[in-house]
C-alpha positions in Angstrom: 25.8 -1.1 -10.6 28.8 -1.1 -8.7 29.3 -4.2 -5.5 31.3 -2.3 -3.2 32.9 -3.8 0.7 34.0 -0.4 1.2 34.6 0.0 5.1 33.0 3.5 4.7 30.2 2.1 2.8 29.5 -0.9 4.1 25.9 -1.0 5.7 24.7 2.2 3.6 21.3 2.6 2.2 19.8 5.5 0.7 20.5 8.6 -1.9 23.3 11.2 -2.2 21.6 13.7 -3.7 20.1 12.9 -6.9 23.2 11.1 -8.1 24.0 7.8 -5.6 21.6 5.0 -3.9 22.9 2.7 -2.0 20.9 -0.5 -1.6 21.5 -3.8 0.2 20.0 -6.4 -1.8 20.8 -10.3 -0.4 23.3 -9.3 1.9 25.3 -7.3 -0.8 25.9 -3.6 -0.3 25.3 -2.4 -3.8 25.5 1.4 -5.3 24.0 2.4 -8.4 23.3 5.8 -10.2 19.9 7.3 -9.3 16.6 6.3 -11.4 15.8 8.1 -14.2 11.8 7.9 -14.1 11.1 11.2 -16.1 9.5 8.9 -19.1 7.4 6.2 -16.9 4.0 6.7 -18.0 0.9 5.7 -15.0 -2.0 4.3 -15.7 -5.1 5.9 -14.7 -5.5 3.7 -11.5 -1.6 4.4 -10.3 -2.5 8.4 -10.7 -6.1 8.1 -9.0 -4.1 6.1 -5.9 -1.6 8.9 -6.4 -4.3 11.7 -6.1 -5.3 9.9 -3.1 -2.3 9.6 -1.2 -1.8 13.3 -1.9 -5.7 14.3 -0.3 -4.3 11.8 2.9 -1.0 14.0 3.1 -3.2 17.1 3.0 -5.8 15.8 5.4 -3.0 14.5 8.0 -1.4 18.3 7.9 -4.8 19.2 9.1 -5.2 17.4 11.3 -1.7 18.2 12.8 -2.7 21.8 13.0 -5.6 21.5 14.7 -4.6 20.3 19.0 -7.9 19.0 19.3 -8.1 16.7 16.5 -4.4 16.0 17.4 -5.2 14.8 20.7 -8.0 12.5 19.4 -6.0 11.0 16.9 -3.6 9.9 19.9 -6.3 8.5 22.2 -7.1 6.2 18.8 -3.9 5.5 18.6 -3.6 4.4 22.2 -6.5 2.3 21.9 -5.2 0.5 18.9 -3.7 -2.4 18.3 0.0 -3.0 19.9 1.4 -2.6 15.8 -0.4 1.0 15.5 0.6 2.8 19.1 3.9 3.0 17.3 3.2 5.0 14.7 3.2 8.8 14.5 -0.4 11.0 14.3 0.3 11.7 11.0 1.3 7.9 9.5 -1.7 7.2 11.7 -4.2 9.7 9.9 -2.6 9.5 6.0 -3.6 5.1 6.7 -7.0 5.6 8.1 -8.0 8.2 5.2 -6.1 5.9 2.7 -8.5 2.3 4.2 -11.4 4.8 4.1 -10.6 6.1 0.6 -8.9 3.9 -1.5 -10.9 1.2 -3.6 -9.6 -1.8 -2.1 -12.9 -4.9 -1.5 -13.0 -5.9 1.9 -11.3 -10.0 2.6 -15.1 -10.8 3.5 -16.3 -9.7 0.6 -13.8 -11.4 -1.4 -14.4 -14.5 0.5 -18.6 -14.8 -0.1 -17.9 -13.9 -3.6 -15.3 -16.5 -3.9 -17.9 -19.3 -2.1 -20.8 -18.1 -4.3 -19.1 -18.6 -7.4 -17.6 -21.9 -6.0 -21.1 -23.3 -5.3 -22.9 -22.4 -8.6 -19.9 -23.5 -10.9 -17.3 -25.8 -11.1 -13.5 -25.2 -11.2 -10.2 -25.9 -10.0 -8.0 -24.4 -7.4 -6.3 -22.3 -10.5 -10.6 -21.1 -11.3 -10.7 -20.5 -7.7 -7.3 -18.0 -7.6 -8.3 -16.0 -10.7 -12.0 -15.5 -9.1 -10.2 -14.5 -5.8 -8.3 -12.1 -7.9 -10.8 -10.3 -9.7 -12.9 -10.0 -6.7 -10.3 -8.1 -4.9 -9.7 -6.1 -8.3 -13.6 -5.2 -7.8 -13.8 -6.6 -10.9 -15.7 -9.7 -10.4 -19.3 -9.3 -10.4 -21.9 -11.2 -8.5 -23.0 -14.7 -10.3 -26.6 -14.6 -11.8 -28.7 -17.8 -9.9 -29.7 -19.7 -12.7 -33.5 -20.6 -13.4 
């Protein structure tokens, strides 16, 4: 990792091929070689988000190809909210299939869960962040009401 104040470099960030990146981390324009990830293993949750992402590339190419879908997808976007009428058809239609596909609990969800288990047991604010956690993890089931 090499600091560089290069006037050529300065303000760079990105590759060169599969050998530079340039990054610019607290201010600092930095370059170091590129990542060798060829050994990272994924778990089985990184490669089902992965399979995902790659079904939301295919279904936004689709609907790219098709002028009517196309033109939908830009009245939605329209419509939107002022953060979304920036974005492109296909960044547009890759997030919506992504919301609709991925395994992510609603906030609300998370949030009755959260009051449900505060109202049947007791616990701290740190009980309360770790039941917060698992409920957005989908991994938090629905307390029992005890008889």
């Amino acid at each position: 990792m090499a600091r560089n104040s290069n006037i050529l470099t300065r303000g760079l960030h990105g590759t060169i091929g599969k050998s530079v990146v340039f990054k610019n981390i607290n201010g600092e324009n930095i370059a170091t070689t590129y990542p060798d990830r060829s050994q990272v293993k994924f778990t089985k949750k990184q490669e089902s988000y992965q399979n995902i992402l790659k079904e939301a590339a295919v279904y936004a190419s689709a609907i790219l190809q098709d002028p009517e879908k196309t033109e939908a997808y830009i009245l939605k976007i329209r419509n939107g909210s002022k953060s979304k009428r920036k974005m492109s058809v296909y960044h547009y239609a890759v997030q919506e299939f992504m919301l609709l596909h991925s395994r992510k609990v609603p906030t609300n969800t998370v949030e009755s869960l959260v009051k449900k288990y505060q109202e049947q047991f007791a616990h701290d604010e740190r009980g309360t962040m770790i039941v917060k956690y698992l409920a957005a993890q989908g991994r938090c089931p629905m307390p029992t009401i005890a008889g």
